[in-house]
C-alpha positions in Angstrom: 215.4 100.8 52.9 217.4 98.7 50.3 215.7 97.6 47.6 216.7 95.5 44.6 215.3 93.6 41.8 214.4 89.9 42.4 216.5 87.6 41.1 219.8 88.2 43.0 221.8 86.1 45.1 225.6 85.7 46.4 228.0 83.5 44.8 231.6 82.5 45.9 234.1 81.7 43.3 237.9 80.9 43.8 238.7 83.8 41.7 237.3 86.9 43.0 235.4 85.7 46.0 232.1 86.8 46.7 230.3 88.6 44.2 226.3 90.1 43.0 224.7 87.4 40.4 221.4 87.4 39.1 218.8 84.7 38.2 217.0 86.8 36.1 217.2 88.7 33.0 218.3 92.6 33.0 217.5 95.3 30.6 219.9 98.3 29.6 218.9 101.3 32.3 217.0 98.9 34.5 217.5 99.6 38.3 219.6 96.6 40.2 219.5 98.0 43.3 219.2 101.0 45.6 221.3 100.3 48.2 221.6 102.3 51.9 225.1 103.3 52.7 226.7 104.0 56.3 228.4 107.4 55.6 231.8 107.6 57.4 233.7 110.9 58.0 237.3 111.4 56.5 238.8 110.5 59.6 236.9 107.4 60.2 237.4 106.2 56.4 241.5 106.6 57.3 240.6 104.4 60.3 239.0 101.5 57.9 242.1 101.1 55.6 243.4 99.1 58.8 240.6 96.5 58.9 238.6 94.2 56.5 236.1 96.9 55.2 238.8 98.1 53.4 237.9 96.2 50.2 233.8 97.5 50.4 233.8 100.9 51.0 233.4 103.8 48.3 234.6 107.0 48.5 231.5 109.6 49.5 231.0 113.2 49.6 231.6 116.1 46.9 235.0 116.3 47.3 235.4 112.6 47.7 237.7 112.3 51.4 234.7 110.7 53.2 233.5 107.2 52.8 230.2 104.8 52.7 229.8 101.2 53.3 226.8 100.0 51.0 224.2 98.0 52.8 222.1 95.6 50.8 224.2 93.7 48.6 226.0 97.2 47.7 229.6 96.2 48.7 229.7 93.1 47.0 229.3 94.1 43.9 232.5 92.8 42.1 235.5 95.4 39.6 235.2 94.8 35.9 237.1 96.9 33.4 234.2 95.7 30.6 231.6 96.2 33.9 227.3 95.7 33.1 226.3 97.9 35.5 227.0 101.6 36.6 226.5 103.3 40.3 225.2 106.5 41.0 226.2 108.3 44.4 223.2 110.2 46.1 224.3 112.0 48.5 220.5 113.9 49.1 219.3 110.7 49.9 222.6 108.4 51.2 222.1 106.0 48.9 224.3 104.0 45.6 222.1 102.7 42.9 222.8 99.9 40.6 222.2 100.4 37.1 222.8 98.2 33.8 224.7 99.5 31.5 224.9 96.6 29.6 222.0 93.8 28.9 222.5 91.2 32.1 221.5 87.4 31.4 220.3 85.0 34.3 223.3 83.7 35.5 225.3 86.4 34.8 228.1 88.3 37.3 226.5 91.8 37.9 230.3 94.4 37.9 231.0 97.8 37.8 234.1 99.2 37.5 236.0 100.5 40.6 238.2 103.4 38.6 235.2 105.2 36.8 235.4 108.8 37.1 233.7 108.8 40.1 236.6 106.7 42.1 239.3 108.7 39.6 241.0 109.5 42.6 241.2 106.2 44.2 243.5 103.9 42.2 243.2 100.4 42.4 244.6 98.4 44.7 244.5 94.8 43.3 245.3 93.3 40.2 241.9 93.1 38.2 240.8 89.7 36.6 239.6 91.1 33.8 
């Protein structure tokens, strides 16, 4: 079951496209969301790379060759090098949680940043906007 904080809603903007926002203020360490994820196999996440869910999947697994597709508003959440938020892969319970990193006020753009450590070995493969 995905669950999140109240307060957070889709936006579309001409510059990145969909991304997480949130109505509401956010404290440092507070939980955005716990969000399900579809685990796919290394052979399925090579499959992907050829269709659309390229851009929302993150790698999954210990040594990092699988892949899982968020539910919840998990795959939306936009790249920021200066990012608010952190992700935490749990594989015992196949989830990604949202967490602030940084205070978050209503209105803001909820990011986290694609080339942590965690994704070291997944380079990106855009141009960030910041």
């Amino acid at each position: 079951m995905s669950t999140h904080i109240p307060g957070l809603f889709i936006l579309k903007t001409d510059e990145k496209g969909r991304g997480v926002y949130t109505s509401i203020p956010i404290g440092v360490k507070d939980t955005i969301e716990s969000a399900p994820v579809v685990v796919l196999s290394e052979s399925e996440r090579k499959v992907i790379h050829d269709t659309r869910l390229h851009d929302y999947y993150f790698l999954w697994g210990q040594a990092q060759n699988g892949a899982a597709i968020a539910l919840g508003y998990g795959s939306l959440y936009n790249h920021s090098s200066t990012p608010n938020a952190d992700f935490i892969l749990d594989y015992d319970h196949d989830t990604i949680d949202f967490v602030a990193i940084k205070p978050i006020e209503a209105g803001d753009e909820i990011t986290i940043n694609y080339s942590s450590e965690k994704m070291e070995a997944f380079p990106l493969w855009f141009e960030p906007k910041n």
